[in-house]
C-alpha positions as CSV (number, residue, x, y, z in Angstrom):
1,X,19.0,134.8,-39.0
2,X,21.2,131.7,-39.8
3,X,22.6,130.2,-37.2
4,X,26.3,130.4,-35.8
5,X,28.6,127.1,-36.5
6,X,30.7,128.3,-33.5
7,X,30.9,131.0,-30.5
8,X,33.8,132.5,-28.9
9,X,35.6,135.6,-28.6
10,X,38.2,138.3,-30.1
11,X,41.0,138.6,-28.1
12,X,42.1,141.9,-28.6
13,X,44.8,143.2,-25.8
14,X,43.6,143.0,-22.7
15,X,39.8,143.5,-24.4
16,X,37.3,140.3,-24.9
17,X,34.4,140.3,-27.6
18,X,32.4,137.6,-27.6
19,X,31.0,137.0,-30.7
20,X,29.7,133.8,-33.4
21,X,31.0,132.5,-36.9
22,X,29.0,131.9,-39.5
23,X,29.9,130.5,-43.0
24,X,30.0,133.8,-45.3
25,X,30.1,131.5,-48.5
26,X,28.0,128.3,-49.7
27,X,28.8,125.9,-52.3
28,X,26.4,125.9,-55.5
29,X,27.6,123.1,-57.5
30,X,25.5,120.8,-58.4
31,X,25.0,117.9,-56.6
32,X,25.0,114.5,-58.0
33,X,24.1,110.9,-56.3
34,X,25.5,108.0,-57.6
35,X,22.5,105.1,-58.3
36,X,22.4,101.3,-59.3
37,X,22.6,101.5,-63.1
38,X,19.4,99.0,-63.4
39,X,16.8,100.7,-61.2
40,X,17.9,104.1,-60.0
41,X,18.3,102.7,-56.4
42,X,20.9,105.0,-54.5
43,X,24.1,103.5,-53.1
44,X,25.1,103.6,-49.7
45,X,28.6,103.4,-47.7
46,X,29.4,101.9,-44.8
47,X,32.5,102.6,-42.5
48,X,33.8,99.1,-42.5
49,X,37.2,97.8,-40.6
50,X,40.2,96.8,-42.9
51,X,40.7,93.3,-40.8
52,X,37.7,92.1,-41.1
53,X,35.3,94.3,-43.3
54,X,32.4,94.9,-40.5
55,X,30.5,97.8,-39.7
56,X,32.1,100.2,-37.4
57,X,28.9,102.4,-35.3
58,X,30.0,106.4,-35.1
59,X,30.4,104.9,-30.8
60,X,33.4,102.9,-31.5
61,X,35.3,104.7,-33.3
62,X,38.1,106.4,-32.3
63,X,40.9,108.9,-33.6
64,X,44.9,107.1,-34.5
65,X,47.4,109.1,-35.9
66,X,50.1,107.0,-37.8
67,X,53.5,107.1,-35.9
68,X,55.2,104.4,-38.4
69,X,53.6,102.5,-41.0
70,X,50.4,100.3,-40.0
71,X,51.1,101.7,-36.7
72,X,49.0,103.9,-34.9
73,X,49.0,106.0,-31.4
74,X,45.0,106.6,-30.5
75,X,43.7,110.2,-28.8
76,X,41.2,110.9,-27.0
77,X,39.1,113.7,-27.1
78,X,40.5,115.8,-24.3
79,X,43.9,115.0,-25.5
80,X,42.8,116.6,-28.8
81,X,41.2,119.6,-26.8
82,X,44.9,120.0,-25.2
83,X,46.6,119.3,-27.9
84,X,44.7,121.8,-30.0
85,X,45.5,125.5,-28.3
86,X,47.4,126.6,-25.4
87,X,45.5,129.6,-25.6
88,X,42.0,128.3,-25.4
89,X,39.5,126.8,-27.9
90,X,37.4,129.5,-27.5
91,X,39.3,132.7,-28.8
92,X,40.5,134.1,-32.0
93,X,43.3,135.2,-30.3
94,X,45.0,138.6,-32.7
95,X,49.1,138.4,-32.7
96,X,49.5,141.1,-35.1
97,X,48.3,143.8,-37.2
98,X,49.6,143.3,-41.0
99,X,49.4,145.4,-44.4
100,X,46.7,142.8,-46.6
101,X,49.5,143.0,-49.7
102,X,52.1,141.4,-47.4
103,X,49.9,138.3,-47.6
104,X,50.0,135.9,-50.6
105,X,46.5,135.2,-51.4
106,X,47.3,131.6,-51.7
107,X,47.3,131.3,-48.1
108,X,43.8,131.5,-47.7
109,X,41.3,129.3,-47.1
110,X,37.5,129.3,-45.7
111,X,35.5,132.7,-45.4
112,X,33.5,133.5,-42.5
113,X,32.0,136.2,-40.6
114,X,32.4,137.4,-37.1
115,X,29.1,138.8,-35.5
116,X,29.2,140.4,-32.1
117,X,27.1,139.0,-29.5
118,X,24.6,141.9,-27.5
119,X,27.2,142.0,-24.5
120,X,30.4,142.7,-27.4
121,X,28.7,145.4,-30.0
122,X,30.5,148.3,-28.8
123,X,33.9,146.9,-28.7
124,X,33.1,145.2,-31.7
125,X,32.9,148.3,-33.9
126,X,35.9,149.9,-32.1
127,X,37.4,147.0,-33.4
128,X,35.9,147.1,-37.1
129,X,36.3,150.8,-37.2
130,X,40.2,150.5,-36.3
131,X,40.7,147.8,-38.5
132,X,38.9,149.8,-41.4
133,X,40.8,153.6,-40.3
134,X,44.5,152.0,-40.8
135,X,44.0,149.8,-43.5
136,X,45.4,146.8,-41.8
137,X,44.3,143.2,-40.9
138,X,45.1,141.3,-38.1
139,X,46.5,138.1,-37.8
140,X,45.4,135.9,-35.3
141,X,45.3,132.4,-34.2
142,X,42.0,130.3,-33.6
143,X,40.6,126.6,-32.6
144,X,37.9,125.3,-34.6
145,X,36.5,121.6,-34.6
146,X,39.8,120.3,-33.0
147,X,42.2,122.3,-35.2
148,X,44.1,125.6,-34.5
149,X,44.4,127.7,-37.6
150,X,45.9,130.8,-39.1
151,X,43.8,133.3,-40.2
152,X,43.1,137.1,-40.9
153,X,40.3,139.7,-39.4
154,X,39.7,142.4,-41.7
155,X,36.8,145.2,-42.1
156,X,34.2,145.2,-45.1
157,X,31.1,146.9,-44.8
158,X,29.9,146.9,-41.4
159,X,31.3,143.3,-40.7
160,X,34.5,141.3,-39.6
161,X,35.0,138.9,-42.1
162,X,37.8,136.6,-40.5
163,X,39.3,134.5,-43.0
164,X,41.2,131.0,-42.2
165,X,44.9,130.3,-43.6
166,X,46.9,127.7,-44.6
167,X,50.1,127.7,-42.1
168,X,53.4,128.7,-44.6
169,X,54.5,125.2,-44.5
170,X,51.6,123.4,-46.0
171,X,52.3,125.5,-49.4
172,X,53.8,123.3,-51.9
173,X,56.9,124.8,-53.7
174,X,56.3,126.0,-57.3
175,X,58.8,123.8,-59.2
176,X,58.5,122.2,-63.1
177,X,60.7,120.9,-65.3
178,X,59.5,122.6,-68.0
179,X,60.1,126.2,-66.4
180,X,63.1,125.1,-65.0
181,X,64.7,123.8,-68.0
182,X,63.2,126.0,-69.9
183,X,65.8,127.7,-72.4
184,X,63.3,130.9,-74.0
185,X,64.2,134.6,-75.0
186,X,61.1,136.6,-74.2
187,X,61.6,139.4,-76.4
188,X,60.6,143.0,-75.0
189,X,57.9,143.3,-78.0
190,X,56.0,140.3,-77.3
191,X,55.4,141.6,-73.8
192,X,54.8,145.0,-74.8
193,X,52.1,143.2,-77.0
194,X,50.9,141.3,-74.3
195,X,50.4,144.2,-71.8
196,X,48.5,145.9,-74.5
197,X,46.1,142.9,-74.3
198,X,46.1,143.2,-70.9
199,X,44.7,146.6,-70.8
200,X,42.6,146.0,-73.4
201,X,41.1,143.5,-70.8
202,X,40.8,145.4,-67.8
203,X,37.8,147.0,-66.1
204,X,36.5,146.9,-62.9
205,X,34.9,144.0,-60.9
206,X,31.2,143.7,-61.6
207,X,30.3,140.3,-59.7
208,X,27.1,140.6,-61.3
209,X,29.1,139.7,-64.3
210,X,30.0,136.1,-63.2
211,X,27.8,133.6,-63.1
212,X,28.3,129.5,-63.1
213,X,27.1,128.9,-66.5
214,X,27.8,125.5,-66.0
215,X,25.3,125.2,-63.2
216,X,22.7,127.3,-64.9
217,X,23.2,124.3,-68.0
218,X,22.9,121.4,-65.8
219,X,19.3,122.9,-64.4
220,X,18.1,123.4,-67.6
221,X,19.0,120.3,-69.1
222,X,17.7,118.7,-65.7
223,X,14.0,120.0,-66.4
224,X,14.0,119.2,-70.0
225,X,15.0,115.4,-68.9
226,X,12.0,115.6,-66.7
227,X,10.2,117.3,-69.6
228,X,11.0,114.2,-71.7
229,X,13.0,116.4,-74.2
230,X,16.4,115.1,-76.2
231,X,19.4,116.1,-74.8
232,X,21.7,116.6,-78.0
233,X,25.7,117.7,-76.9
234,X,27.4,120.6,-79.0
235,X,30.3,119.7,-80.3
236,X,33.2,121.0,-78.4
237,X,35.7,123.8,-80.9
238,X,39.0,122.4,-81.7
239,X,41.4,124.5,-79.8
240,X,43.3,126.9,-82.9
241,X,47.0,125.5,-83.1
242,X,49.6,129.0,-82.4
243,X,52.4,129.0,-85.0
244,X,53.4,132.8,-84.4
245,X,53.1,133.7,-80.9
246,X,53.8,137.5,-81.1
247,X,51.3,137.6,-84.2
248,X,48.8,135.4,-82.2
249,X,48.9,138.5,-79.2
250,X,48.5,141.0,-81.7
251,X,45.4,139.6,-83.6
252,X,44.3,139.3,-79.6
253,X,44.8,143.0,-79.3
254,X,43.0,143.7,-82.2
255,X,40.0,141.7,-81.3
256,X,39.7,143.0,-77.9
257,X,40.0,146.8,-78.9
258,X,37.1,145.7,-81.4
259,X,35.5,144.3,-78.9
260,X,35.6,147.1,-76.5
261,X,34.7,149.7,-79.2
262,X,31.2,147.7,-79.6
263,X,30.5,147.5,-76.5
């Protein structure tokens, strides 16, 4: 059983459900060292002050947040711990129950499960179950590592995934030049066209169907290197110039209808 990265409890009314977080994702990218070009050697950093360029130990340092240029206020850890959560670093404390499509996806952040501890297995299903019966997802608010955070608890299989948000302010607005100023008549034909390709795209979600191809390259290439084999690059395709969009979408629908018919 992995082991929790933090313990605490639901807050749910005037009900308490003590339970742990664990990470429900990991990170499978390939991991690369950087080395001394002559030898292999790995490099090192150091946490070195700006003044003077010496070594700092973990001991002495301490947290400053910038009030003005070069100038900083410095925390200490309980005034982090009180600056953190009136309600308690210890409690995913729900605010509201929400409809998931009221929530832009772009909100969210880190994915993580919430398992019940022995004491909180009851209340924890009454929980999941409710969750899972209406359809909705609860908003809440929760301390982790010195940083309160949105996020969402919502019912998949037999588990509370509770998944961390960006607060609404920390979204950058979506504005370009180039669709601003953008002067384009987007003709009813081309996107008839292009919903056609759209559907001729469409099928259910098979995760089995996505793997990282890249990774599964790098490993291979990794053991013929130790194998002592050549590693020869393809050569990338040119990317095919569009002169007639609309005629470029319909040699696109074509394709994928073949394509669909074969398979």
């Amino acid at each position: 059983m992995p082991r929790s990265i933090w313990k605490g409890a639901i807050s749910f009314g005037l009900v308490t459900i003590p339970v742990g977080l664990y990470s429900a994702t990991e990170n499978k990218t390939p991991k690369f060292k950087q080395l001394r070009d002559s030898d292999g050697s790995p490099i090192k950093y150091k946490r070195v002050a700006e003044v003077d360029g010496e070594e700092v130990p973990w001991d002495n340092i301490v947290k400053g947040y910038e009030v003005e240029k070069g100038r900083y206020v410095i925390f200490s850890d309980d005034e982090m711990e009180a600056a953190v959560s009136a309600t308690g670093s210890k409690l995913v404390d729900v605010v509201q129950f929400v409809d998931a499509s009221e929530i832009d996806p772009i909100l969210y952040k880190s994915t993580y499960y919430l398992a019940p501890e022995q004491t909180g297995v009851k209340a924890y299903q009454i929980l999941r179950a409710a969750l899972e019966d209406k359809e909705k997802v609860a908003l809440c608010r929760v301390s982790i590592r010195s940083k309160e955070q949105m996020a969402t608890l919502r019912a998949t299989d037999d588990v509370i995934v509770m998944e961390t948000m960006y607060w609404p302010d920390e979204v950058r607005e979506a504005a370009f030049e180039t669709l601003e100023e953008a002067d384009l008549e987007v003709r009813p034909e081309e996107v008839a066209v292009a919903e056609m390709l759209v559907e001729n795209l469409s099928k259910p979600f098979d995760p089995e169907d996505w793997v990282d191809a890249t990774r599964e390259r790098i490993e291979d290439m990794a053991q013929k290197k130790v194998d002592g084999e050549e590693i020869v690059a393809p050569e990338a395709p040119e990317p095919t110039k569009v002169v007639d969009l609309l005629e470029a979408l319909k040699a696109s629908v074509e394709a994928t209808k073949a394509a669909r018919q074969a398979s």
